[in-house]
C-alpha positions, 0 to 999 in steps of 0.5 A: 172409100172412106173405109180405105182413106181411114185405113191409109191413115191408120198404117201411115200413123203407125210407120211414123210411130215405128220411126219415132219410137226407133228415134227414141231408142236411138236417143236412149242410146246417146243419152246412155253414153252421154251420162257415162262420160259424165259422173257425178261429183263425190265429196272428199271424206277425211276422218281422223288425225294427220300425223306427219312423219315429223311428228312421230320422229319428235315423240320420245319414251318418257313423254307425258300423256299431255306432251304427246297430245300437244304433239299429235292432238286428241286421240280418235280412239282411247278407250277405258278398256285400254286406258294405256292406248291412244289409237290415232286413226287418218283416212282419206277417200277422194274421187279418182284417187286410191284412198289412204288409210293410216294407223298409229298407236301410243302406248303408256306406262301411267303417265309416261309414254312407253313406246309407239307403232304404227304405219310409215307416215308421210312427211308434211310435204308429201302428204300436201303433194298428194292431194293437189292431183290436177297439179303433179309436178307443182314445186312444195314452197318450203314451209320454214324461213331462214333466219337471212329471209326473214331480216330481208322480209323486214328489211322490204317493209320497214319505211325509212325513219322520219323520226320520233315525232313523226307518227303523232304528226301524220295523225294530226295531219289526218285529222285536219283534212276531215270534215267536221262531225255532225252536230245533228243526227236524223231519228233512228225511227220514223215519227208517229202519226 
């Protein structure tokens, strides 16, 4: 009889066994379809200048190598080979974006640049509205004030004149409402024993 109880048991061990494996397989699965709706987080990779459309538009034959740096910076590529070549290479790699890839060259006649080429370049704002892409219909605040805007901005936050005087009195003012300096200061380290 105890043959047949231990045999009983056996088979009874191994059909939960067969459920909880055919459990876990099924929590594999889940587990699986859960990790792909989830993806880890990528780092956005920015190597090389930005060159704004504004910025090729101001370069001018004729200009300096020192000019044309103060306008697009430090080229990422300029080599003793091409001593007359600045390349100036931008990309972007972002996650769920297509990345970008932009190129351009400066060539020189000595020290006076002779001629640039390159791709189309964006301008400052479009280039900024690309890289907000959880906002696409985000308004780009100008990025140059007028003349009227910025008499109006001083106008709003000049107080209205209490004189010549007034300043050295607000000072005094303020030095008679503080409490008077310590005579004394505690030791900046404990005494020996």
């Amino acid at each position: 009889m105890p043959v047949q109880i231990d045999r009983a048991l056996a088979r009874a061990a191994v059909a939960v066994g067969a459920v909880l494996l055919a459990g876990c397989n099924a929590l594999d699965y889940a587990a699986v379809g859960f990790a792909g709706v989830i993806s880890p987080y990528k780092i956005e990779v920015v190597q090389g200048n930005f060159i704004s459309k504004e910025q090729v538009e101001s370069l001018q034959p004729g200009m300096s190598r020192e000019q044309v740096k103060q306008i697009l910076g430090t080229p990422l590529v300029s080599s003793l080979f091409h001593a007359d070549r600045w390349d100036y290479v931008f990309t972007l790699r972002r996650q769920g974006v297509e990345s970008q890839k932009r190129r351009l060259t400066v060539f020189f006649d000595g020290n006076s640049l002779k001629r640039h080429e390159g791709d189309a370049m964006p301008s400052e704002a479009e280039f900024v509205a690309t890289l907000d892409n959880r906002r696409k219909s985000a308004k780009v605040p100008p990025l140059e004030a007028s003349e009227e805007k910025l008499k109006a901005f001083s106008a709003e936050k000049k107080p209205a004149d209490p004189g010549p005087n007034a300043g050295a009195a607000a000072t005094a003012a303020a030095a008679a409402a503080l409490p008077p300096a310590p005579t004394s200061y505690p030791p900046l380290e404990p005494p020996t024993r």
